[in-house]
C-alpha positions in Angstrom: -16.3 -1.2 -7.2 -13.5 -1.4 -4.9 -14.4 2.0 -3.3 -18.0 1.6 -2.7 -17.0 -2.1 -0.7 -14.8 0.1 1.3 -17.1 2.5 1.8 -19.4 -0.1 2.7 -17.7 -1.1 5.7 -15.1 -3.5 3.6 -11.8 -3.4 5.7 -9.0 -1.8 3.8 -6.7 -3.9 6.5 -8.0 -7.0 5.3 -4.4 -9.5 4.1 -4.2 -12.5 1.9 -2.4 -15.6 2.5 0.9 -14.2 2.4 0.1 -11.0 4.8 -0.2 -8.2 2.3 -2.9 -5.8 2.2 -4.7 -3.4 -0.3 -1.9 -1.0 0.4 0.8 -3.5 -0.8 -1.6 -4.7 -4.3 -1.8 -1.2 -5.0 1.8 -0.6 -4.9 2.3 -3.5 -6.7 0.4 -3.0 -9.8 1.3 0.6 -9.3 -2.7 1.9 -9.2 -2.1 5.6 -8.0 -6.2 5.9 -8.2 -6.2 3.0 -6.1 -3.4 4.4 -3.8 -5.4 8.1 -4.0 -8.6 6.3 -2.9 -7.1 4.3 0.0 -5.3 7.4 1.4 -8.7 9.2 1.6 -10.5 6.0 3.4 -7.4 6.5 5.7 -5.8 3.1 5.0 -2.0 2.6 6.5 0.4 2.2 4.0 3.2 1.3 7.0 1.8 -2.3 7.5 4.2 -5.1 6.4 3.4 -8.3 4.9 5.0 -11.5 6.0 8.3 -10.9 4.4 8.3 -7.6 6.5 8.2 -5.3 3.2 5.5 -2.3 3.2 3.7 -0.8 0.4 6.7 1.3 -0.3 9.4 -1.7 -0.7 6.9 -3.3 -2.9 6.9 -0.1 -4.6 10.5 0.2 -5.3 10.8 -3.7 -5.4 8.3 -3.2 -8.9 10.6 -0.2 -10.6 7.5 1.9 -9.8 9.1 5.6 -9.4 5.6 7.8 -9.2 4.0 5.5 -6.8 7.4 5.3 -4.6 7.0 9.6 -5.2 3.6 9.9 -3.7 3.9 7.5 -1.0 6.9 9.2 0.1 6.1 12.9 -0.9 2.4 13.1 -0.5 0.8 10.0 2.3 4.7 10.5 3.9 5.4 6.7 4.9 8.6 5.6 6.4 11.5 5.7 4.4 13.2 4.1 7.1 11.8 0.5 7.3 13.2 -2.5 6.0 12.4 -5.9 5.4 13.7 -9.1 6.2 15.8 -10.2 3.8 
């Protein structure tokens, strides 16, 4: 469902109250299908919520190795940025 509402024009940029975006709930729940599908609809996994974390501090933040892998190894995010804390 949640690729055919992107693909439908649904914006993958698109934040909730507290600034994060589809990138960040991903990484999160650690969904590497949902991380797979939003690097092929070209979705950034640099943006930072309003704690200044990216997908990839949420990543590491949740213990979730693979996910903190692919986004590092295979989309090839910053592993440079830091958050506000």
């Amino acid at each position: 469902m949640a690729e055919l509402l992107l693909t439908l024009g649904a914006f993958s940029s698109s934040r909730d109250a507290h600034g994060r975006t589809c990138a960040h709930v991903v990484c999160a729940i650690n969904d590497m299908c949902g991380a797979r599908m939003l690097r092929r609809l070209a979705a950034s996994f640099e943006a930072t919520d309003s704690g200044g974390r990216t997908p990839l501090l949420t990543a590491v933040w949740n213990g979730h190795i693979e996910m903190s892998a692919y986004l590092l190894e295979t989309v090839g995010v910053n592993p440079n940025s830091v958050d506000e804390q």
